[in-house]
LOBA-431723 format. One record per residue (C-alpha): residue in one letter; residue number from 1; y, z negated, x. Coordinates in nm, 3 decimals. Layout:
! LOBA-431723
PT/r/k/y/z/x
PT/a/NUM/Y/Z/X
...
This chain:
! LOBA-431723
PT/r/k/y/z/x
PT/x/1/-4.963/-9.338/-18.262
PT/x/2/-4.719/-9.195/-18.019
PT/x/3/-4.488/-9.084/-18.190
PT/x/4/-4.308/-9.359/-18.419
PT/x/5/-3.972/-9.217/-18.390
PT/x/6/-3.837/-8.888/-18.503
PT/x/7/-3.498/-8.762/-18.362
PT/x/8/-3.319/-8.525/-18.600
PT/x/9/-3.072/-8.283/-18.517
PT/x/10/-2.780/-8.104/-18.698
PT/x/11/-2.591/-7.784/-18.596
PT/x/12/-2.347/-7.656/-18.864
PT/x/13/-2.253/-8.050/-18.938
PT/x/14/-2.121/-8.119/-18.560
PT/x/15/-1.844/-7.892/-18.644
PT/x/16/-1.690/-8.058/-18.954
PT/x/17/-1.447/-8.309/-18.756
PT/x/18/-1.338/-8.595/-18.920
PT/x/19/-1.535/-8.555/-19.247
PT/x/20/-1.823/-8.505/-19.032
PT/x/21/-1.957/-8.827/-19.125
PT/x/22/-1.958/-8.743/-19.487
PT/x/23/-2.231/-8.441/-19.445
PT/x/24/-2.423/-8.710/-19.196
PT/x/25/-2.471/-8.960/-19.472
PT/x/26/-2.557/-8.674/-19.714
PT/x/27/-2.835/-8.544/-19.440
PT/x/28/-2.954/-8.912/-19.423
PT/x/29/-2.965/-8.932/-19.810
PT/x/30/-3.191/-8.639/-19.818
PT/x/31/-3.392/-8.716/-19.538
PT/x/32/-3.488/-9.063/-19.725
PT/x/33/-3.530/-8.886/-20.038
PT/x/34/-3.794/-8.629/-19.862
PT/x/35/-3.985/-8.905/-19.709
PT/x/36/-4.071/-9.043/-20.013
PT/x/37/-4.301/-8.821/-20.118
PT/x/38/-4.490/-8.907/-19.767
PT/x/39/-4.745/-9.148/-19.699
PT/x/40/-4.577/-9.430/-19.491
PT/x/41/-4.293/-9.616/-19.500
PT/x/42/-3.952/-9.498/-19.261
PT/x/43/-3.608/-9.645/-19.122
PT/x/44/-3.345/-9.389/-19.112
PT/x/45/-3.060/-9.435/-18.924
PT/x/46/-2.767/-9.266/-18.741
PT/x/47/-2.601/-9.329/-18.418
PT/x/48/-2.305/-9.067/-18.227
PT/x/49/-2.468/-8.727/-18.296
PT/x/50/-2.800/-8.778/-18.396
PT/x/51/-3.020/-8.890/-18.677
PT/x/52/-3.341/-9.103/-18.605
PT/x/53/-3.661/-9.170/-18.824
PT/x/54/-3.851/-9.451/-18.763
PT/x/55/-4.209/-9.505/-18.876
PT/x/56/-4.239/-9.860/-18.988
PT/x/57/-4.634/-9.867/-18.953
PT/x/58/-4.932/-9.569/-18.985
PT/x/59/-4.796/-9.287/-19.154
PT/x/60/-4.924/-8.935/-19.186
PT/x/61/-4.779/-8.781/-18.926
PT/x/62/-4.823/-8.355/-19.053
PT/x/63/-4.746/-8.405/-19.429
PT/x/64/-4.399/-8.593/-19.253
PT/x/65/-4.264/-8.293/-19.017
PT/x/66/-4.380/-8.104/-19.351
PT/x/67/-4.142/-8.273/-19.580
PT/x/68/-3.832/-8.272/-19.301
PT/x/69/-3.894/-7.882/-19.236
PT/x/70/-3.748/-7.895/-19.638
PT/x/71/-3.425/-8.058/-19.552
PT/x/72/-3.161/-7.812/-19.549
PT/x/73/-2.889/-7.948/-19.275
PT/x/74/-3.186/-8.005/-19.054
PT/x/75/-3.145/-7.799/-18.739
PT/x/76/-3.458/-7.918/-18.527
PT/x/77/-3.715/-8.197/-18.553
PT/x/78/-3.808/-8.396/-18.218
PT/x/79/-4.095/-8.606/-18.222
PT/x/80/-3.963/-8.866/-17.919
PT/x/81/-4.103/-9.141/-17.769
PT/x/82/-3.849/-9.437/-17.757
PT/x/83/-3.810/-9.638/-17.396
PT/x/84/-3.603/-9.942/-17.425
PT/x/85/-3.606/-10.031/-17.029
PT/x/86/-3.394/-9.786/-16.860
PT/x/87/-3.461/-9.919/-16.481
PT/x/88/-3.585/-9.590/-16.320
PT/x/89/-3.906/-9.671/-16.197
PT/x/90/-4.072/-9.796/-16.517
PT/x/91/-3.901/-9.477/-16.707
PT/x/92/-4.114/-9.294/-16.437
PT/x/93/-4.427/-9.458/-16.522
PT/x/94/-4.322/-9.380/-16.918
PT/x/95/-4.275/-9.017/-16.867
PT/x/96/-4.600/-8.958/-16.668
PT/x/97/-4.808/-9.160/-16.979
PT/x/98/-4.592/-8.914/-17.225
PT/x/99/-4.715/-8.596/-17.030
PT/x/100/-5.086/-8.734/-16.969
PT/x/101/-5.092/-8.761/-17.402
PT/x/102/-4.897/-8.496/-17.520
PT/x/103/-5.018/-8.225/-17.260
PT/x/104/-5.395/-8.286/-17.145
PT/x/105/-5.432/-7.933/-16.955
PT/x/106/-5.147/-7.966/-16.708
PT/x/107/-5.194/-7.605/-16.547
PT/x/108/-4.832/-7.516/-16.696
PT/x/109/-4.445/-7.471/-16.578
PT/x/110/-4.205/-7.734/-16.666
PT/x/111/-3.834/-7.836/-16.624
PT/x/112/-3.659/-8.171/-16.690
PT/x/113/-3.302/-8.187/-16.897
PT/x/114/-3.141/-8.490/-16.919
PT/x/115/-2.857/-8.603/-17.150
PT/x/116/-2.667/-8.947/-17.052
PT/x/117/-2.432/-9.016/-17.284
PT/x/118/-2.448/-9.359/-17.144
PT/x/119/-2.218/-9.291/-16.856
PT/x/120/-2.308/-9.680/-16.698
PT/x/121/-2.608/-9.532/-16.599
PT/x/122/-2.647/-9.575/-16.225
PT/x/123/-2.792/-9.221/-16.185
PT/x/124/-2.597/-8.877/-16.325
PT/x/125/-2.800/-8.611/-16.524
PT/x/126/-2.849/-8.405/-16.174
PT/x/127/-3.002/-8.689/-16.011
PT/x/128/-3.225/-8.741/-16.327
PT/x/129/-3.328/-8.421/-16.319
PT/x/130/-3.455/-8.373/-15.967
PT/x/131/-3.578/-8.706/-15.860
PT/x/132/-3.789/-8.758/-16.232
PT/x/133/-3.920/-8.361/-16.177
PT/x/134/-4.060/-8.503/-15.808
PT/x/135/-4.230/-8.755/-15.981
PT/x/136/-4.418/-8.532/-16.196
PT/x/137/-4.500/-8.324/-15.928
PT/x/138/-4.664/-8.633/-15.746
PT/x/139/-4.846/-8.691/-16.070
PT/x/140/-4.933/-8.376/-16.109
PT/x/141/-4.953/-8.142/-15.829
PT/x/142/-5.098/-7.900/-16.063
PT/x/143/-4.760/-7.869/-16.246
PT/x/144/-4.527/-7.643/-16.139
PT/x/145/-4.117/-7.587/-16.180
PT/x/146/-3.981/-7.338/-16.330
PT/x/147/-3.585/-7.395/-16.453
PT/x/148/-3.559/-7.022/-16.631
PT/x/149/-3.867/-6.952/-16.851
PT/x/150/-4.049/-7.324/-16.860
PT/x/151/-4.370/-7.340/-17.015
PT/x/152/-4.215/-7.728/-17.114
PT/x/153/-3.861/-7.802/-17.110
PT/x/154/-3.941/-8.236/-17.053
PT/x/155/-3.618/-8.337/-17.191
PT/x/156/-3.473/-8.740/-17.177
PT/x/157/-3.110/-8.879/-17.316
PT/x/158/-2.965/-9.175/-17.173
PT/x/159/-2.850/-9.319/-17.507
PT/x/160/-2.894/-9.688/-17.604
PT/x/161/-3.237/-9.651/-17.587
PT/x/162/-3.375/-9.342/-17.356
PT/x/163/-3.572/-9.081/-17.646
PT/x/164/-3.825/-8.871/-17.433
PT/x/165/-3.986/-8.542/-17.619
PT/x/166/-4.021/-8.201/-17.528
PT/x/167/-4.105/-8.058/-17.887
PT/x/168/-3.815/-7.914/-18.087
PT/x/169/-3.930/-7.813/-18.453
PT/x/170/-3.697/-7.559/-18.646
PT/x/171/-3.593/-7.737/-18.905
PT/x/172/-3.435/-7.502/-19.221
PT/x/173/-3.096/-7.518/-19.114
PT/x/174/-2.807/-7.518/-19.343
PT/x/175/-2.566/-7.780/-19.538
PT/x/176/-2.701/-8.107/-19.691
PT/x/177/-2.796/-8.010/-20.047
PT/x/178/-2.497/-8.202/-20.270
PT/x/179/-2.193/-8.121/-20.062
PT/x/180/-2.080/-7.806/-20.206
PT/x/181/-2.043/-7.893/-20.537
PT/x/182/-2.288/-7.750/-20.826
PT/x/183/-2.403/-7.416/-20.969
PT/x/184/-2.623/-7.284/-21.233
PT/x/185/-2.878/-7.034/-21.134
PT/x/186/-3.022/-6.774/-21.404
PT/x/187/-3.381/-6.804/-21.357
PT/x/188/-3.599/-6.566/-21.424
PT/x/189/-3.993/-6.550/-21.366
PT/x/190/-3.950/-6.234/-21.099
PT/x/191/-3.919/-6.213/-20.718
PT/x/192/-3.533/-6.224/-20.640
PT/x/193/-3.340/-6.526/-20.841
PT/x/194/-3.577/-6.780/-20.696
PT/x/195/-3.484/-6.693/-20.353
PT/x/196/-3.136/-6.658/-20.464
PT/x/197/-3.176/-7.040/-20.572
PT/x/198/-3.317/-7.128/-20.195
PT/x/199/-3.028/-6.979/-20.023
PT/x/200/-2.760/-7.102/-20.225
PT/x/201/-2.874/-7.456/-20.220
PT/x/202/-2.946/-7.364/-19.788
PT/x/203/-2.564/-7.342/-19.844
PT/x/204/-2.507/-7.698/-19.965
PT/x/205/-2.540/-7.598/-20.318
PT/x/206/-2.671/-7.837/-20.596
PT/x/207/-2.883/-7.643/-20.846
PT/x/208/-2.926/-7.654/-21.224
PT/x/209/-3.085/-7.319/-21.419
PT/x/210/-3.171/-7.159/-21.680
PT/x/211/-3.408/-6.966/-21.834
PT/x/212/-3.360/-6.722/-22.105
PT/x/213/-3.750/-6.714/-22.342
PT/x/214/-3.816/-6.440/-22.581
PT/x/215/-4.103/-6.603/-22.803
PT/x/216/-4.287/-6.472/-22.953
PT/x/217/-4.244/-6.134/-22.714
PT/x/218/-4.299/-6.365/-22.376
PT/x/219/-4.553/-6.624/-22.368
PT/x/220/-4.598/-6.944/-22.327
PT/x/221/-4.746/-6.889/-21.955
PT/x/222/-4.444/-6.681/-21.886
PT/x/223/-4.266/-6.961/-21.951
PT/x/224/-4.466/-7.209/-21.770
PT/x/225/-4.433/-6.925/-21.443
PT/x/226/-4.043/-7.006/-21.452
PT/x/227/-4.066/-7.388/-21.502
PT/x/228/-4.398/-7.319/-21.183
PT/x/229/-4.093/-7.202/-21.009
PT/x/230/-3.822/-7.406/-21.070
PT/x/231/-4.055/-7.679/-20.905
PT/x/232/-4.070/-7.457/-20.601
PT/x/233/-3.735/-7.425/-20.532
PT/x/234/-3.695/-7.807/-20.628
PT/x/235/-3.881/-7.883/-20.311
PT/x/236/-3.577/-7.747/-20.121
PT/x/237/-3.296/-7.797/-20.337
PT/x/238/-3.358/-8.143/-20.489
PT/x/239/-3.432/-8.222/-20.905
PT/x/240/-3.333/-7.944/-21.149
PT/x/241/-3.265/-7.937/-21.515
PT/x/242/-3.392/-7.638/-21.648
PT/x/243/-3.286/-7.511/-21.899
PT/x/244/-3.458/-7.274/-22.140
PT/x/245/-3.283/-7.077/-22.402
PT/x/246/-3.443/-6.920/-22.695
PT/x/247/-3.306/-6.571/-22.666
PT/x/248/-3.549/-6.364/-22.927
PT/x/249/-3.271/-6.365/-23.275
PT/x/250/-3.014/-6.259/-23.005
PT/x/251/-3.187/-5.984/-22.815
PT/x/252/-3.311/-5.837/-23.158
PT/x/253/-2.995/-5.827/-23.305
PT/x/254/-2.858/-5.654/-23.025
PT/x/255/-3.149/-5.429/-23.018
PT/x/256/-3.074/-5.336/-23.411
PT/x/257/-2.684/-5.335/-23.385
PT/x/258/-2.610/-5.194/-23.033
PT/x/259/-2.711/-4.798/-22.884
PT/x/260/-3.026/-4.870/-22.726
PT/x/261/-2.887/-4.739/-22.373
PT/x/262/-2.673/-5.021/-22.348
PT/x/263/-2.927/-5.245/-22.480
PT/x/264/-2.964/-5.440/-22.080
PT/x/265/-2.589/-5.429/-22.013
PT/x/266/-2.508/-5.599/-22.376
PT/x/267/-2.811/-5.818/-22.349
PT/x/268/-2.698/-5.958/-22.004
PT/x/269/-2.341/-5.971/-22.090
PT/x/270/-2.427/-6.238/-22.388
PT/x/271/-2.713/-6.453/-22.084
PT/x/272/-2.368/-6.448/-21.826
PT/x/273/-2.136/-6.569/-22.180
PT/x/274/-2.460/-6.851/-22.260
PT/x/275/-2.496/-6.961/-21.911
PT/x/276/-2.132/-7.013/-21.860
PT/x/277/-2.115/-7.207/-22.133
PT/x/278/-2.413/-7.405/-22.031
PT/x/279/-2.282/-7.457/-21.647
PT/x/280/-1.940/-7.627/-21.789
PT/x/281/-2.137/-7.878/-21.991
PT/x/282/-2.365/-7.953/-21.672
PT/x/283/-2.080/-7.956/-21.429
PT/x/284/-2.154/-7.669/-21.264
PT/x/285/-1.864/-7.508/-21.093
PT/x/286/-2.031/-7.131/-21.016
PT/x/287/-2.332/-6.900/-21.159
PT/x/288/-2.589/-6.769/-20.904
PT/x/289/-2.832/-6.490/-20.988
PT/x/290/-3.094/-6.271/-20.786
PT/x/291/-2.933/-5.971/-20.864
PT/x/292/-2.930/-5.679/-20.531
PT/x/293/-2.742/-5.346/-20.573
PT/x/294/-2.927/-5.044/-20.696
PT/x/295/-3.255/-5.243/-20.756
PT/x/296/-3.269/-5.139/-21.132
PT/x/297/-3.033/-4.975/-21.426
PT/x/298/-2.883/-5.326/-21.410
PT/x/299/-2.762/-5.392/-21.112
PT/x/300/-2.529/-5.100/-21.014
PT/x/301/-2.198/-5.178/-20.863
PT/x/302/-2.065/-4.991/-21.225
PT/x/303/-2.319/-5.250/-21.421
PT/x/304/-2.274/-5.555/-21.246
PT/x/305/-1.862/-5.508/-21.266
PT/x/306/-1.947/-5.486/-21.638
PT/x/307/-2.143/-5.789/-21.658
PT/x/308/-1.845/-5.961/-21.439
PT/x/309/-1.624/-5.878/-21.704
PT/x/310/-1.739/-6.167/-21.935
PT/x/311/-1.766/-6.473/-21.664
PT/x/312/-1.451/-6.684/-21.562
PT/x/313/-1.618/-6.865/-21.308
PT/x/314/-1.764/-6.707/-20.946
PT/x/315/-2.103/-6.528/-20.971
PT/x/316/-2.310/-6.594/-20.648
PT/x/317/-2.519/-6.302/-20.580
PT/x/318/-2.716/-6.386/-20.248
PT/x/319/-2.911/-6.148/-20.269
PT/x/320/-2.690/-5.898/-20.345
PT/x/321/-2.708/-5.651/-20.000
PT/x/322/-3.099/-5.717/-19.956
PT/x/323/-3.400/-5.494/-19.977
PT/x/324/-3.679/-5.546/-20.198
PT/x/325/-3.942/-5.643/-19.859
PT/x/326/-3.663/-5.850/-19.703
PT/x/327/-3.635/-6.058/-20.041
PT/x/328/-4.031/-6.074/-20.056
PT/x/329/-3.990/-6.190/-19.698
PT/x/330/-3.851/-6.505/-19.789
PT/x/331/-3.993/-6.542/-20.111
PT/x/332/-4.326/-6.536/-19.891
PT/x/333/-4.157/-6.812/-19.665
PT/x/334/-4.077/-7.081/-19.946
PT/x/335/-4.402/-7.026/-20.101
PT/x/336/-4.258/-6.822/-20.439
PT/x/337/-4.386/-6.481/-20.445
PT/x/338/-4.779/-6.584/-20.496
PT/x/339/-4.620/-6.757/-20.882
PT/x/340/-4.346/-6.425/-20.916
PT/x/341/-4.607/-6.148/-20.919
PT/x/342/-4.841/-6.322/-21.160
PT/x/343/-4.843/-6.089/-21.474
PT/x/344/-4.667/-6.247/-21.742
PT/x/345/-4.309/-6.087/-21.841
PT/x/346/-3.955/-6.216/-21.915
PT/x/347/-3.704/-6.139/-22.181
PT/x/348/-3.556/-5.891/-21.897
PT/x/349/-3.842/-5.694/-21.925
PT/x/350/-3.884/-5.625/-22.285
PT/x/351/-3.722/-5.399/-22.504
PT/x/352/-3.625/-5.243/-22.208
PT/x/353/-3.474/-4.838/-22.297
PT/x/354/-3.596/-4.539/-22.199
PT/x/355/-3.316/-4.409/-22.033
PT/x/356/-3.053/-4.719/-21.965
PT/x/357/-2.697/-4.613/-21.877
PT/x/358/-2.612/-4.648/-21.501
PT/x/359/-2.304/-4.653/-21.474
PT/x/360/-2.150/-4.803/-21.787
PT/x/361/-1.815/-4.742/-21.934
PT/x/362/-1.638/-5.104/-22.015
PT/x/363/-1.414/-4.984/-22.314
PT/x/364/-1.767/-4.858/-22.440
PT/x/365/-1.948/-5.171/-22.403
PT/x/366/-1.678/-5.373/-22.598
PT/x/367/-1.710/-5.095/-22.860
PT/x/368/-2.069/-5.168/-22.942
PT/x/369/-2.011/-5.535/-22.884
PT/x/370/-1.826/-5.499/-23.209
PT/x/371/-2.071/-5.389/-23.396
PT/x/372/-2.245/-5.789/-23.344
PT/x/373/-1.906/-5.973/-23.477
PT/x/374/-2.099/-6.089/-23.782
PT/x/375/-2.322/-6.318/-23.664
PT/x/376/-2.348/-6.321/-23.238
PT/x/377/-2.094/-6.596/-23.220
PT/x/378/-2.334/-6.868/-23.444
PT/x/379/-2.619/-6.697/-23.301
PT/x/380/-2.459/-6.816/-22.975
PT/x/381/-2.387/-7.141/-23.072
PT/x/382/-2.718/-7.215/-23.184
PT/x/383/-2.899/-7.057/-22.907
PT/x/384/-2.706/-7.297/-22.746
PT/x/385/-2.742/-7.615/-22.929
PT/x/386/-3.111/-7.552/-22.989
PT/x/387/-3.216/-7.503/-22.571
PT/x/388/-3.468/-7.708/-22.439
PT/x/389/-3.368/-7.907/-22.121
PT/x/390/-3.675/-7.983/-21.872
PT/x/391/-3.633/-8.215/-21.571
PT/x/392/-3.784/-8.058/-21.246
PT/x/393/-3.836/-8.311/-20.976
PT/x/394/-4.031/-8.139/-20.759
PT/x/395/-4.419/-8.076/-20.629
């Protein structure tokens, strides 16, 4: 196989200074942990600036660039071919097997960039340039240079061994998952707080959730759709505990104690009060939801400053300036919004009012919050004690 090495590189990372080696480690962690999941077995190691992954045998090759296109911190992924002698002529006859493999039509335009961050090296990246480009020219007369729009940009650094490879692979960009502390995400079964999960956890974010279940007014399958989805976003953001809530005595009681208008400001005031409760116990430092201005009764600026109201710790709303199409965009992208339209509802989407206020008044809300002082507080406490915690470790 040609390729047995893998060069990884980083973006965001290079500019962290001297606790840049922290976020390499963590990238290196979560490489390994990715690779797992792949058949074949892999070194991976770091050395000034870059990340390599070695194939220690066969390994399958696709389901591999698969897994690292996963890794947030990942900026691009270079299948290289490794050349331990550097003398110039053999190099020469290394770079003209590369191109006969990787590129068996050679009708194309190429350009050579060279890196040497071994300055001992007799020749300077200029030199590299123009007399390896004349070789390939001999080789293959064919071939043509072009230094502004290549077809092939042929590029080789100088390093303690000399990595050859032309193909850069997007990787997803980002932080390392892990080194930006913790959040809990509100998880429902719809479109937007899955992708609000991805991008958080894009930022570095570790992610638990939860899930608020209305039996017996959701099913069991709408409940299997969330915990379907959880594993999704685990594929990105690493193991999640999930967990699900039995919200039916609370929502009812709401529903028979508060004015029906308020019903989905009251009702998401008490999932904010459970889920803060739930992220100190986990160690979570923030709450993220999917929650985008305008998109229903909801989410007004007026509603969401009223669901605010009851949360001491920062609400991430990623999601928050976005369309409905640009959210299905990337919903489409991770592979969620084939499991979010599926037909089975949440407890968001029940006992939902005719005509929900808009723009609710606060001193209002706490009014009819009053009217649940009897028993909300145990109801709380037992909706809390009684949740079910499931362990997502991925697909």
């Amino acid at each position: 196989m040609l390729y047995q090495s893998i060069l990884i590189k980083y973006a965001e990372i290079g500019t962290k200074g001297k606790n840049r080696f922290l976020f390499e480690d963590a990238l290196v962690k979560q490489i390994c942990h990715a690779l797992r999941q792949v058949d074949g077995r892999f070194d991976v190691s770091k050395e000034h600036g870059r990340i390599y992954v070695q194939a220690l045998g066969e390994y399958d090759y696709e389901d591999t660039i698969e897994a690292l296109k996963k890794v947030f911190g990942i900026a691009w992924i270079c299948p290289m071919f490794q050349v331990e002698e550097k003398e110039f002529e053999s190099l020469k006859r290394e770079v003209i097997s590369y191109l006969n493999q990787v590129y068996p039509h050679k009708n194309m335009t190429f350009k050579v960039d060279s890196r040497r961050a071994d300055k001992n090296y007799p020749r300077t990246s200029e030199e590299i340039n123009r007399d390896m480009g004349e070789a390939i020219l001999e080789a293959f007369p064919e071939m043509k240079v072009d230094v502004h729009h290549p077809d092939i940009v042929l590029r080789m650094e100088i390093r303690t061994m000399v990595n050859i490879y032309s193909e850069m692979i997007p990787g997803p960009g980002g932080m390392p998952v892990g080194t930006n502390g913790k959040a809990l995400l509100l998880l429902s079964g719809g479109i937007d707080s899955p992708v609000a999960g991805y991008m958080v956890s894009r930022r570095g974010v570790k992610l638990d959730a939860v899930y608020f279940h209305a039996p017996p007014y959701t099913s069991e399958r709408a409940r299997q759709k969330v915990v379907d989805l959880a594993k999704l976003v685990s594929v990105y953001s690493g193991p999640i505990n999930l967990h699900v809530v039995n919200f039916t005595d609370i929502q009812l009681y709401i529903y028979e104690k508060c004015p029906h208008e308020e019903l989905t400001i009251i009702m998401r005031r008490y999932m904010m009060r459970i889920a803060e409760r739930i992220a100190a116990e986990s160690g979570c430092l923030a709450l993220v939801t999917g929650e985008s201005i305008g998109q229903v009764a909801s989410q007004t600026v007026q509603s969401l400053a009223a669901t605010n109201d009851v949360c001491t710790m920062p609400v991430f709303r990623p999601v928050i300036a976005f369309d409905k199409q640009e959210i299905i965009d990337i919903s489409e992208k991770i592979g969620t919004y084939e499991t979010s339209i599926l037909p089975y509802e949440d407890c968001c989407t029940i006992f939902v009012a005719k005509h929900p206020v808009t723009k609710p008044n606060l001193k209002m809300i706490r009014r009819s919050e009053e009217n649940l002082a009897e028993k909300i507080d145990e109801m709380v406490e037992t909706a809390i004690a009684g949740r079910e915690i499931v362990e997502i470790r991925g697909i």
